[in-house]
Steps between C-alpha positions, in 0.01 A plus 500: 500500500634846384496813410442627162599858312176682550481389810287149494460224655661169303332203585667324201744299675288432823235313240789276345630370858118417619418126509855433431603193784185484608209301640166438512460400868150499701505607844257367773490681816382379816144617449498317183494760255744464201642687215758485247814675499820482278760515650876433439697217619735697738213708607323146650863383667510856723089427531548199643837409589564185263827438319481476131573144502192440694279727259603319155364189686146671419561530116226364358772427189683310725468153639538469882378199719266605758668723776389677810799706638497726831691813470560819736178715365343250272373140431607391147188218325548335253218215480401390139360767375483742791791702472482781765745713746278501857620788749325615838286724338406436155523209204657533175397259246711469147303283276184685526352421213536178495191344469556218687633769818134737426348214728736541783521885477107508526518234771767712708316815423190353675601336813742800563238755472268225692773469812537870492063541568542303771825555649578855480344649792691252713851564325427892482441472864780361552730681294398819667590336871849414267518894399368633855796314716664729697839644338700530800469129635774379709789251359310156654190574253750433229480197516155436459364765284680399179262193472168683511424471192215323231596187641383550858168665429202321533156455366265281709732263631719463176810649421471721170814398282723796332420607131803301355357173694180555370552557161782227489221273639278612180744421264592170620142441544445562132833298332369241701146479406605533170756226540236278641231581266715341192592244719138377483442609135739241404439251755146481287680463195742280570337222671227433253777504191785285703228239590334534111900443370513220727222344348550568111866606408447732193725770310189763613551381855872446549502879351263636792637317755871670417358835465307449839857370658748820404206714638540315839840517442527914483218531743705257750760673474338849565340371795820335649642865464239653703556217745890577494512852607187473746784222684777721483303762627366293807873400559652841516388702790714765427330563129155509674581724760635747193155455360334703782531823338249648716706470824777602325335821424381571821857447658646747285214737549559443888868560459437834322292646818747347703786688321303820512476424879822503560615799312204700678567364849933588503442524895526135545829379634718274314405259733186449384575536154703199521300277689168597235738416206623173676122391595406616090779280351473166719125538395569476211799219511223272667215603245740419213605169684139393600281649181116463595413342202176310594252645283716493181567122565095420570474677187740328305429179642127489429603565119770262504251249620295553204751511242672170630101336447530644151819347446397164631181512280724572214756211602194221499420610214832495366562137656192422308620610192786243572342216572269548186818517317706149686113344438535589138827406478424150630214469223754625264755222600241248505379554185866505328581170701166339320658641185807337540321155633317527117867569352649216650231258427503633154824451463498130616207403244712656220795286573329168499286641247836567286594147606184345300616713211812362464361120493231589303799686277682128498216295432383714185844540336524333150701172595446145554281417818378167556242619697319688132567182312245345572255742450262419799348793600448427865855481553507918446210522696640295779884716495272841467337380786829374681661868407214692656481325839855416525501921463235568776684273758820625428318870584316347812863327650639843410292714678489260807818535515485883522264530788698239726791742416254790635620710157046556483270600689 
């Protein structure tokens, strides 16, 4: 943007740099109200805090197995086709318009807007007692004050879970459903055509069944994914407790007052300065060696529950597929066996068969045989005779012979 001669305005090279590195990325606040905004890549890292290795995980051009990763100010998804950056405050969804994410962006839409009707009284309430504690609190409230926070309110009884938790929930509520819903979709398919292929082994068949198996192949192998990082996640306290974004937030907003305490209050001895930093940083050693990470892991546990009955639906099915193949197999085999039973016995009639020609080749070659000089004609019918069933017991000692060997079946 500069100046021109006369004096204007030139917009020219402001209009050339717009869109350039940028985004189309829908934010969802906690109320549940989105809209678009394009924004750059290094504009979303000082947004939210993420490394740029963590953000090309979300390329939709790129191909990156299902991840869920905890960092400082953000949680990093990337289930199927939910690809989204989740911070205390707000959700920022890539793939848009998708249409396979417009279902979960109307589904998280609704129940946030729903939780917020019926919740917001209780956490404005509570955010004001939050904003209405006392600035100049004494060193031994430190220690307790950092963890009021989302986590500790209540609504009737139950504890109301953070944003991040509760959108987290909704999208692992929605890779899963999905994941489960083709589960069954091709449980009904595959059944009925394993057990028809069982029965009549066709071209049309043989080509079903094999499209129906690399399906449960990919889809196996998407769901096993899922399954992966939910484990890794439930074995890794550390990664969960990064994951509570909200707490995080409200110990840094906590530190800030308490900063501002200090430098308004310089009449406190050094004393006492010393002893509130020492209380402040073995609270924090023993938060960061015992992270309270028991609603992250019911959450992640109830979903890893799921997923693992998905995956064992997907395995019978899958250990069906194999046994319809070794059954197959075994009528295969025992077909090509009776093939080669027919081959051998085939093979036995030609000889002796071959042996009557050769006789029959003797006894009709143009020479003296004592046996034609009489001319009697029952004598031919009598060696005809003799040739034929002298043949048929030679092929009955023969194959005899074979099955006491155990060569047939």
């Amino acid at each position: 943007m500069s100046m021109g001669d006369s004096g204007e305005l030139n917009l020219t090279p402001l209009v050339k740099r717009k869109g350039v590195g940028t985004r189309a990325w829908l934010v969802v606040s906690e109320l549940g109200k989105s809209r678009i905004e394009e924004v750059g890549k290094h504009s979303i890292m000082r947004r939210t805090g993420i490394p740029a290795r963590d953000l090309r995980i979300l390329d939709p051009a790129l191909s990156y197995p299902s991840t869920i990763l905890g960092r400082e100010r953000a949680i990093v998804v990337n289930l199927e086709h939910v690809k989204a950056i989740i911070t205390a405050t707000e959700m920022l969804i890539l793939n848009s318009k998708d249409p396979s994410v417009a279902t979960f962006v109307s589904n998280l839409e609704c129940k946030l807007s729903n939780f917020d009707a019926s919740q917001s009284p209780a956490i404005k309430g509570s955010g004001m007692a939050i904003e209405d504690s006392p600035s100049d609190s004494k060193p031994e409230a430190s220690n307790s004050s950092p963890k009021v926070s989302f986590n500790a309110l209540k609504m009737d009884g139950q504890k109301v879970l953070p944003f991040e938790f509760r959108v987290l929930e909704i999208c692992l509520e929605f890779v899963c459903g999905c994941l489960e819903s083709e589960t069954s979709t091709m449980e009904q398919e595959a059944y009925p055509a394993l057990d028809e292929l069982s029965v009549r082994t066709g071209s049309l068949n043989l080509q079903r069944v094999r499209l129906i198996k690399n399906r449960l192949v990919v889809l196996f192998g998407r769901v096993q994914k899922v399954r992966d990082e939910l484990q890794y996640l439930l074995d890794d306290d550390m990664d969960m407790a990064e994951m509570y974004l909200t707490d995080k937030l409200d110990s840094r907003q906590f530190e800030d007052r308490v900063l501002e305490d200090e430098t308004e209050n310089e009449v406190l001895d050094d004393y006492s300065d010393e002893d509130m930093r020492s209380n402040q940083s073995s609270s924090a050693n023993l938060t960061r060696q015992r992270p309270k990470i028991e609603e992250l892991e019911m959450l992640l546990e109830a979903y890893f529950v799921q997923v693992e009955g998905t995956l064992n639906k997907l395995s019978t099915m899958r250990e069906y597929v194999n046994n319809t193949e070794d059954y197959l197999n075994i009528i295969l085999d025992d077909k090509q066996n009776g093939m080669l039973q027919i081959g051998v016995i085939m093979g036995i009639g030609l000889v002796i068969l071959n042996i009557g020609l050769v006789i029959s080749g003797l006894l009709g070659m143009s020479i003296g045989i004592p046996l034609l000089d009489s001319g009697v004609p029952q004598q031919f019918y009598a060696t005809t005779a003799g040739l034929v069933g002298g043949s048929f017991i030679c092929f009955l000692i023969a194959m005899i012979w074979i099955k006491k060997k155990g060569l047939l079946g």
